[in-house]
matplotlib code that plots the C-alpha trace (Angstrom):
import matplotlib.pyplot as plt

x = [-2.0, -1.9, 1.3, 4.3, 6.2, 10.1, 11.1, 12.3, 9.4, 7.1, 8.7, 9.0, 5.3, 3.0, -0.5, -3.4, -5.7, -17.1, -19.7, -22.4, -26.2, -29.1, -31.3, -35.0, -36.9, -39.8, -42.7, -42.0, -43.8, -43.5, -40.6, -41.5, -39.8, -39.3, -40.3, -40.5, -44.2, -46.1, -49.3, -50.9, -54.5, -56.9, -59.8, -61.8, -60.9, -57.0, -56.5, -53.5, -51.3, -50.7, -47.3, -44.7, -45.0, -41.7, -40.6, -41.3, -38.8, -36.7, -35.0, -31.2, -30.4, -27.6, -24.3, -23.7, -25.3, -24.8, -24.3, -24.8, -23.9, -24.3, -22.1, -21.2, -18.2, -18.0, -14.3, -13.9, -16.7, -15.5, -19.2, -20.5, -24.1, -24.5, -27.9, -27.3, -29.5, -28.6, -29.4, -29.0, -29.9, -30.5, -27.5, -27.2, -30.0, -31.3, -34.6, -33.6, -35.8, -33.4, -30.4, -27.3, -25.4, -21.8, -22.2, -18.6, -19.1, -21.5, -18.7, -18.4, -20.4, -22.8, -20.4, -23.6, -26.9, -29.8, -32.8, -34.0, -34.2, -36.6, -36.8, -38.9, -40.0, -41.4, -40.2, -38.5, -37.9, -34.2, -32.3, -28.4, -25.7, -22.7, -21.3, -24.5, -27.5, -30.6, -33.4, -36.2, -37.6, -41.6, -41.9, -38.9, -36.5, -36.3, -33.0, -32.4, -34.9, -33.8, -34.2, -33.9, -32.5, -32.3, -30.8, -29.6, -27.6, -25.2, -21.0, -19.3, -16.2, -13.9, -10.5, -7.7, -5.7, -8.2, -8.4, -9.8, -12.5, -12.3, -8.4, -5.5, -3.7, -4.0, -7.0, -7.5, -11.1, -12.0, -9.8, -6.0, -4.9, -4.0, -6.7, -10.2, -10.4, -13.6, -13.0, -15.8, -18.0, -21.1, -23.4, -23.0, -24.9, -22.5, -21.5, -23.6, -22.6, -23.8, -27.0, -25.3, -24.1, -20.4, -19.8, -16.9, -16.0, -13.0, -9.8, -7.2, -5.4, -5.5, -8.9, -12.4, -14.5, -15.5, -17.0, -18.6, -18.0, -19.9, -20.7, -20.4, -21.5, -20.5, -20.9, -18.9, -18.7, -16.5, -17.0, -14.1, -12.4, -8.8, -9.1, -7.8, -9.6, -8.0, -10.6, -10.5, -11.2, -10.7, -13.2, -15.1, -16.0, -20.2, -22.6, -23.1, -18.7, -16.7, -18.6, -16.5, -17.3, -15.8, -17.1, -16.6, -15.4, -15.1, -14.4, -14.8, -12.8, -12.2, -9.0, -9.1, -6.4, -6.1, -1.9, -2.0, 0.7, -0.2, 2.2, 1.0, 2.1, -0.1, 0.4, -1.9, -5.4, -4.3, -3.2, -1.4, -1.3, 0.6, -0.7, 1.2, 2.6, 4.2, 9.0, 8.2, 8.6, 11.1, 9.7, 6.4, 7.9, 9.2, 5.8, 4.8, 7.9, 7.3, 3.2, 4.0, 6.3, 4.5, 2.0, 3.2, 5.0, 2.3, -0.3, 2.1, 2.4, -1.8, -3.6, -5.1, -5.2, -9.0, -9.6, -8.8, -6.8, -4.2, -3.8, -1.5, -1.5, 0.8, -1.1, -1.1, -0.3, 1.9, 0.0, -1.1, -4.3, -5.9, -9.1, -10.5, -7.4, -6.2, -3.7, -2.8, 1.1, 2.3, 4.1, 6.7, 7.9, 8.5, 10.0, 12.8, 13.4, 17.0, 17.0, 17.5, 15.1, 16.5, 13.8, 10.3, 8.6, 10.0, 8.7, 5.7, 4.3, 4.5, 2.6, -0.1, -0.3, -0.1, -3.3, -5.3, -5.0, -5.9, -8.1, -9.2, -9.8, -9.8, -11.4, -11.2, -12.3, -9.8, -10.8, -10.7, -7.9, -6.1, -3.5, -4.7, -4.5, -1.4, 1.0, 0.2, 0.9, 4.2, 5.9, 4.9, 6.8, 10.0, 8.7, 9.3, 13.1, 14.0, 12.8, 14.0, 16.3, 17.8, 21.1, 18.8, 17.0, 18.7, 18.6, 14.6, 15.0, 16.9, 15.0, 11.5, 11.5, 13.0, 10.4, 9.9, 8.8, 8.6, 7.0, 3.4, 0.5, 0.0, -3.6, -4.6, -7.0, -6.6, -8.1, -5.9, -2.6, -1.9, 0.1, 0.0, 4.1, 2.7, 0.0, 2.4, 4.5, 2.1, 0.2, 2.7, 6.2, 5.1, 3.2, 6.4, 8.5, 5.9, 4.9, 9.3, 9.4, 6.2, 8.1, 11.3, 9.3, 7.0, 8.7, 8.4, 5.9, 3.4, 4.0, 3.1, 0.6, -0.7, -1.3, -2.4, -5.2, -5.8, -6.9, -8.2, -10.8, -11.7, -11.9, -14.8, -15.3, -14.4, -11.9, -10.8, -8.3, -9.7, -10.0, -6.2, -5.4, -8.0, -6.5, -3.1, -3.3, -4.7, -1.7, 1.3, 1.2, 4.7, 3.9, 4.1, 2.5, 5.4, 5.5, 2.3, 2.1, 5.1, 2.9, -0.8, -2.3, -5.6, -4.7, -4.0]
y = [-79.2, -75.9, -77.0, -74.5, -73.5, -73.0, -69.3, -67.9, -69.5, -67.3, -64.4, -65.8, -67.2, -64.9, -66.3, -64.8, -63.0, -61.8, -61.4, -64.2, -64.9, -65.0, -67.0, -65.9, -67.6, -70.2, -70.5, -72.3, -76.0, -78.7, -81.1, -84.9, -86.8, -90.6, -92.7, -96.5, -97.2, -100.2, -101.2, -104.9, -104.5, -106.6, -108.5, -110.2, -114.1, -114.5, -117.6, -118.9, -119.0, -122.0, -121.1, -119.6, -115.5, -113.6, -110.9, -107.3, -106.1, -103.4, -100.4, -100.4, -97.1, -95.5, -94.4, -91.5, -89.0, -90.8, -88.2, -89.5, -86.8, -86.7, -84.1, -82.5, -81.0, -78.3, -77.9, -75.0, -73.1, -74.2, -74.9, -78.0, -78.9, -81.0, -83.1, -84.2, -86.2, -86.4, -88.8, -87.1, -89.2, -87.1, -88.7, -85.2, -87.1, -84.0, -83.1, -80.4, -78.2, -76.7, -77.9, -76.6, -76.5, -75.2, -73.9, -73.0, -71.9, -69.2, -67.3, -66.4, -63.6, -66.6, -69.4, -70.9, -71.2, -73.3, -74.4, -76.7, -77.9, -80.1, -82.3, -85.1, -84.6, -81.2, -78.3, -76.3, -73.3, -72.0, -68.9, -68.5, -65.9, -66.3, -70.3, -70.8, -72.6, -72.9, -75.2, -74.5, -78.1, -77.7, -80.8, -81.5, -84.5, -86.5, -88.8, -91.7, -90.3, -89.6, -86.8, -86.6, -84.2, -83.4, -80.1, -78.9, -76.3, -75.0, -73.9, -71.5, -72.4, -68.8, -68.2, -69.0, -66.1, -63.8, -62.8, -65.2, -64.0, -66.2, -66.8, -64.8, -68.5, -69.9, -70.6, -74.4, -74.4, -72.9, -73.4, -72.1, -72.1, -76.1, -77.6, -77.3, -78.4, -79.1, -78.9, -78.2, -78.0, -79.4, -78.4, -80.7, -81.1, -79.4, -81.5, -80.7, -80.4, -79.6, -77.9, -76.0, -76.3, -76.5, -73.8, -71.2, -68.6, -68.6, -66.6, -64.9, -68.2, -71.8, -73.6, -73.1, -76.1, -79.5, -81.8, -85.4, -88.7, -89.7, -92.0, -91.3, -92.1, -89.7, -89.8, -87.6, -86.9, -84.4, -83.2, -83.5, -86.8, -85.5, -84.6, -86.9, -87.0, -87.5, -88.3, -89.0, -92.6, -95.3, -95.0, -96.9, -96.5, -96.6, -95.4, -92.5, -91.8, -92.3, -93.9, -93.5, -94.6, -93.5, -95.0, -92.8, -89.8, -86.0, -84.5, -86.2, -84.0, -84.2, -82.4, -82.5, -81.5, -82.4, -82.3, -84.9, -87.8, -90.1, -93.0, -95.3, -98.1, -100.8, -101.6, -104.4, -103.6, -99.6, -98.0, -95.0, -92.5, -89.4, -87.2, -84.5, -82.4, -82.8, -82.6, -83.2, -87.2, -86.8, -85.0, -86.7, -90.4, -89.0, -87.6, -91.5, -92.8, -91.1, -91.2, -95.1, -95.3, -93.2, -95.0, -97.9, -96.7, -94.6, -97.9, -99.6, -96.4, -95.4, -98.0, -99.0, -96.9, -95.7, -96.0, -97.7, -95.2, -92.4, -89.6, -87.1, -83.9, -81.6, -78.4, -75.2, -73.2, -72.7, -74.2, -77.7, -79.5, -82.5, -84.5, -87.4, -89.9, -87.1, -84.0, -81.4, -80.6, -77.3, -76.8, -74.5, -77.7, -79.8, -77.0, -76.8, -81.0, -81.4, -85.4, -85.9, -86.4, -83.2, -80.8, -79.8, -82.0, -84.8, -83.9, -81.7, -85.1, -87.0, -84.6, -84.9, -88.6, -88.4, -86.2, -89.1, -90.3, -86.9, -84.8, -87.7, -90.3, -88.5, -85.3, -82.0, -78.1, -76.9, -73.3, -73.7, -76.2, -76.3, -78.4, -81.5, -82.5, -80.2, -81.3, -84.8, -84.0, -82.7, -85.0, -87.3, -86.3, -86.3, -89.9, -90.5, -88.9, -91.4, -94.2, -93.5, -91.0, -90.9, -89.0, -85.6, -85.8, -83.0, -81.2, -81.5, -80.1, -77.2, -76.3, -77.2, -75.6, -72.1, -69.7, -71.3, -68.9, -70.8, -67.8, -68.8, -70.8, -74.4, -74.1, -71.4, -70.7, -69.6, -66.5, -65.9, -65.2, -62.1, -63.7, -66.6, -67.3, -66.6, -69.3, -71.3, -71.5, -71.8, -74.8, -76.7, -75.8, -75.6, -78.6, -80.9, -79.7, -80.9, -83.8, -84.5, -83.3, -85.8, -88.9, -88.2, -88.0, -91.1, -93.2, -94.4, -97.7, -95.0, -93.1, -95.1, -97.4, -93.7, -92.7, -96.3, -96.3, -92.3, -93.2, -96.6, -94.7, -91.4, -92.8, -91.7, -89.0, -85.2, -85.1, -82.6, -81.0, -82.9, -86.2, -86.0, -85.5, -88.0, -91.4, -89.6, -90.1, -93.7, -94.6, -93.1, -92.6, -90.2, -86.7, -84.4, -81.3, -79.1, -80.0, -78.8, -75.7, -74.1, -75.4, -74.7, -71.6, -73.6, -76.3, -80.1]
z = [-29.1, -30.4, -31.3, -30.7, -33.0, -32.7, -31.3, -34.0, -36.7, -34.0, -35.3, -38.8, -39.2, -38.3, -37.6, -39.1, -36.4, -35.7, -37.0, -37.1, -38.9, -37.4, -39.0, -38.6, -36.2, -37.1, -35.2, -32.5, -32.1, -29.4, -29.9, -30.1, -27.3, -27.5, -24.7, -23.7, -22.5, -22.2, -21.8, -20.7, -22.2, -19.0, -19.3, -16.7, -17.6, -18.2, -21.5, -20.6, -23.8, -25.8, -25.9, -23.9, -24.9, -26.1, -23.9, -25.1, -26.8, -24.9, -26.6, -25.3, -23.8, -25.9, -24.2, -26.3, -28.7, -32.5, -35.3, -38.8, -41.7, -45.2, -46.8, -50.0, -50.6, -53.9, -54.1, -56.3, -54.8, -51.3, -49.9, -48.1, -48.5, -45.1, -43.4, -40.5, -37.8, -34.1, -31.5, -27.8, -25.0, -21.8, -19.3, -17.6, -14.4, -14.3, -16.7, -19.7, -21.1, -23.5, -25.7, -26.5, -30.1, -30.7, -34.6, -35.1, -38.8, -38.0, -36.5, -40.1, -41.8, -44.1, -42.9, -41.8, -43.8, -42.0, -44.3, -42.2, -38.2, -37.1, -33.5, -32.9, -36.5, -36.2, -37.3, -34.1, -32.5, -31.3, -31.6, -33.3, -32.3, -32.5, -31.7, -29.7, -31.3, -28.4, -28.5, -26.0, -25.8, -24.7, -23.8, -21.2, -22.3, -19.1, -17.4, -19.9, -22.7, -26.3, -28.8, -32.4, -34.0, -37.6, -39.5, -43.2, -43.8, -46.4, -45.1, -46.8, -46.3, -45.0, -46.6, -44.1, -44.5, -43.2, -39.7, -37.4, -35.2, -32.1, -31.7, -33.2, -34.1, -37.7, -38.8, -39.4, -40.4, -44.2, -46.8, -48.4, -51.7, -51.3, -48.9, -47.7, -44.0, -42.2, -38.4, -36.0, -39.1, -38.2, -34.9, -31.7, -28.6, -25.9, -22.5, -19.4, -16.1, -12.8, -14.0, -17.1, -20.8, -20.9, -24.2, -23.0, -25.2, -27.5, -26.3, -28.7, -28.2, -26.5, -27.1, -26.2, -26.5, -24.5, -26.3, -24.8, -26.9, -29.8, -32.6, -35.8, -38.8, -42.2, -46.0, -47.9, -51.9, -53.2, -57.1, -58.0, -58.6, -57.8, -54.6, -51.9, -48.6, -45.4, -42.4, -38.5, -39.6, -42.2, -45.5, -47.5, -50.7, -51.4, -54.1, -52.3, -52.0, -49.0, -45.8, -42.2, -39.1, -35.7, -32.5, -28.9, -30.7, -29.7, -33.2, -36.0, -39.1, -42.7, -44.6, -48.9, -51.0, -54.7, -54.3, -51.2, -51.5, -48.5, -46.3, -44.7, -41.9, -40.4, -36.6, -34.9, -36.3, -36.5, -39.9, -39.6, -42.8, -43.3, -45.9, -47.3, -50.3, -53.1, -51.9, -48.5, -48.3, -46.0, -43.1, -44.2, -43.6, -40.2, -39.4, -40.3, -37.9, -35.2, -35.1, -35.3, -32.2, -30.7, -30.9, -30.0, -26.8, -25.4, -25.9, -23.6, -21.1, -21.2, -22.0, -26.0, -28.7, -29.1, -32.8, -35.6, -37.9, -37.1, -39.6, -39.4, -42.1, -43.4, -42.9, -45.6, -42.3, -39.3, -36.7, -35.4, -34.0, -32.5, -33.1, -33.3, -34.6, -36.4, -36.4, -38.5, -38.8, -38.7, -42.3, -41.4, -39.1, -42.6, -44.0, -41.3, -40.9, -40.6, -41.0, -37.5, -34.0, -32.8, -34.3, -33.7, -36.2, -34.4, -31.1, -32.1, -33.4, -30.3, -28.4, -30.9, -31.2, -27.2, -27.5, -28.4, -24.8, -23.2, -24.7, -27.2, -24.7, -21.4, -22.2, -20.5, -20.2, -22.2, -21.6, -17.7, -17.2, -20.1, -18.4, -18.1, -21.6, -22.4, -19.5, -20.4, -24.2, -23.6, -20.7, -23.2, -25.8, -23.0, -22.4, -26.5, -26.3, -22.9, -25.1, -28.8, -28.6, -24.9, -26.6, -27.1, -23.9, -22.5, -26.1, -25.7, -22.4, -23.5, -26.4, -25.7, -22.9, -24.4, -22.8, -19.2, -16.9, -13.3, -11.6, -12.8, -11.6, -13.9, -13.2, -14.9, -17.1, -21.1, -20.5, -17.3, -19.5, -20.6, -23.7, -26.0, -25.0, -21.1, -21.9, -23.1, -20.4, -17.2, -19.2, -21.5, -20.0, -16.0, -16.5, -17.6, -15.0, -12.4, -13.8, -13.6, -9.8, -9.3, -11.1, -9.2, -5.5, -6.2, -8.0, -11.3, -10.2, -8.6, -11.6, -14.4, -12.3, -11.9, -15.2, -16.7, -14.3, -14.7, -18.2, -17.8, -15.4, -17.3, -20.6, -22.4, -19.6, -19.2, -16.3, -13.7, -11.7, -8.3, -10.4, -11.6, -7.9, -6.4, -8.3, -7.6, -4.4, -4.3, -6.0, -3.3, 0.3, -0.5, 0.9, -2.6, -0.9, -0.7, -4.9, -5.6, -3.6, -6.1, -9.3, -8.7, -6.4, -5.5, -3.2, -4.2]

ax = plt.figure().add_subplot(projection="3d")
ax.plot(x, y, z, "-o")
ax.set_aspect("equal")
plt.show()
């Protein structure tokens, strides 16, 4: 989410509003591209074995790109020393003869330092501005092939407080005087699509970037013993620190803080944590409730949780995020927890944990159609107040929906509102109300069936606008024309 806060903490928490490295360029070399040949050497009188031969062995294609990290957190100097080694198979069908890298950090005036990028072993050519990393590949990397892909570099880590230079929210990434947060930190092969790389530019709000699934494998050390590390999946301690690994991914993210208490609650083979500061166990434990229900209800509604942690964390700033089995809290929502379901912790965190399902699992362009993920984020947190609290239904109603503006298309883009509170309500707010009107024309039976199978299909994929509507229509024959025509200005 880009979670909301309440009206009046909008007024009361402001949120802190680029200039990028080039590195110089090497000279440029031919990139080594792995294929699977074979040869059967002849000869003119075949010897028939004496036993029966072994098959070749066969290399198994990989499904997704598989990152594996190995990072070094300073915590008082607030730099990373990171080497990092991607895996890209080429499942674009099409041949490439260049790759595309989001570098968030380099948004940052020496955010980024790059000592080393090699692929296929050899040192490699590419260019930097801004968030966009190119690799002209020499050698094209064909359907099915694989790349390797390995880069050091050094972050230094930006101060949150200081203006952000691709959104005017709250900075999540850097650190504040209580954590260092590593979010989008390291450079990722960016989704292709119909002949281009998907890497929109960041808006003065919303989000920017797509990202395909992954594997991941990270090692992190901090040097300082103190600090607690909260991760987008469970650890385990090595020689070399704390080893994490997070299958089908789209951002994996790391939050340390040397004042972090942490709750935690197992359910089925997933253990939710709660990490937060020191006289906020009471908001943190209903962060930890309502992640768990949450959980557990929208498992029943979408389909199975993806991973095998949860963690939510109290952020050092008035905002909130998503990744990979992971969320960040806005803090000025524990500061205002009045002990009861009717506040914006409460619901705030069920649209986060509902995030795991879309945008986590069922991805999207959340530059271009922002609604996908964030409609289904906030209906679902009505779906948590019908099921838990069905007394402040009509309170979430009233309040959630506080700057509804019904004359406004749902399918707009971020860039396409003139405001943040505008962008707020075409996407979030516009998007519940339709998704109500849909329920009550269909049916609830089309309407859940809808969504279970929505998910079930698009998992691991980046959905659209035509594929929402598509399985939509498999699922009711009940006209909902005249519906869509109020919500969306292309035609459904």
């Amino acid at each position: 989410m880009k979670s909301k806060n309440t009206f009046f903490l909008i007024i009361i928490f402001a949120l802190t509003a680029c200039s990028s490295s080039v590195p110089s360029t090497p000279p440029p070399v031919t990139a080594k591209i792995e294929q699977t040949a074979s040869s059967v050497p002849s000869t003119e009188t075949p010897i028939p074995p004496t036993e029966t031969p072994l098959p070749a062995p066969t290399e198994v294609p990989l499904e997704r790109a598989q990152y594996t990290i190995y990072a070094s957190l300073d915590y008082a100097g607030k730099i990373v020393e990171v080497e990092e080694k991607i895996i890209y198979p080429n499942k674009s069908g099409e041949s490439l003869n260049d790759l595309l890298l989001a570098v968030e950090p380099n948004f940052w005036a020496n955010g980024f330092l790059l000592h080393e990028l090699s692929v296929g072993g050899a040192s490699a050519n590419y260019s930097l501005e801004g968030q966009r990393m190119t690799i002209p590949l020499n050698t094209p990397l064909e359907p099915n092939q694989k790349i390797e892909i390995n880069i050091k570099y050094t972050l230094n880590l930006p101060f949150a407080v200081q203006g952000d230079p691709t959104t005017q929210r709250a900075r999540i990434y850097g650190y504040t005087n209580r954590q260092v947060n590593l979010t989008n930190w390291y450079p990722f092969v960016v989704p292709r699509k119909n002949g281009a790389w998907q890497l929109p530019n960041p808006w003065h709000f919303g989000e920017h970037l797509v990202y395909d699934t992954a594997d991941y494998k990270v090692n992190f050390t901090v040097n300082d013993e103190a600090v607690v590390v909260a991760a987008s999946a469970n650890a385990e301690s090595t020689d070399q620190g704390q080893a994490y690994t997070l299958k089908s991914g789209r951002a994996f993210v790391l939050s340390a803080s040397p004042d972090y208490k942490v709750l935690s609650q197992q359910v089925g083979d997933v253990t939710v944590y709660s990490y937060y500061y020191p006289l906020f166990d009471t908001p943190a434990q209903e962060v930890l409730n309502v992640s768990v229900r949450a959980l557990q209800l929208f498992s029943q509604i979408y389909g199975e949780y993806p991973h095998k942690s949860l963690t939510a964390v109290q952020g050092d700033f008035n905002d909130g995020m998503e990744y990979s089995g992971f969320y960040f809290q806005s803090n000025g929502f524990y500061n205002t927890y009045d002990g009861t379901a009717q506040n914006y912790l409460t619901f705030v965190s069920a649209h986060e944990v509902a995030h795991q399902w879309f945008f986590e699992s069922v991805a999207n362009d959340q530059a271009n159609e922002p609604w996908l993920d964030e409609m289904t984020a906030t209906y679902s947190e009505r779906l948590y107040y019908e099921n838990y609290h069905p007394e402040s239904l009509d309170w979430w109603w009233q309040v959630r929906m506080f700057d509804y503006n019904p004359n406004t298309w749902l399918d707009m883009a971020v860039s396409e509102n003139p405001s943040e509170r505008a962008y707020w309500s075409s996407t979030y707010f516009h998007g519940a109300h339709f998704l109500e009107e849909l329920r009550a024309r269909i049916g609830d039976e089309a309407f859940f069936a809808f969504l279970l199978d929505y998910r079930a299909r698009l998992a691991d994929k980046i959905t659209t606008g035509d594929d929402f509507f598509s399985i939509l229509r498999e699922h009711t024959d009940v006209d909902f024309s005249d519906i869509t025509v109020r919500y969306f200005r292309e035609p459904r």
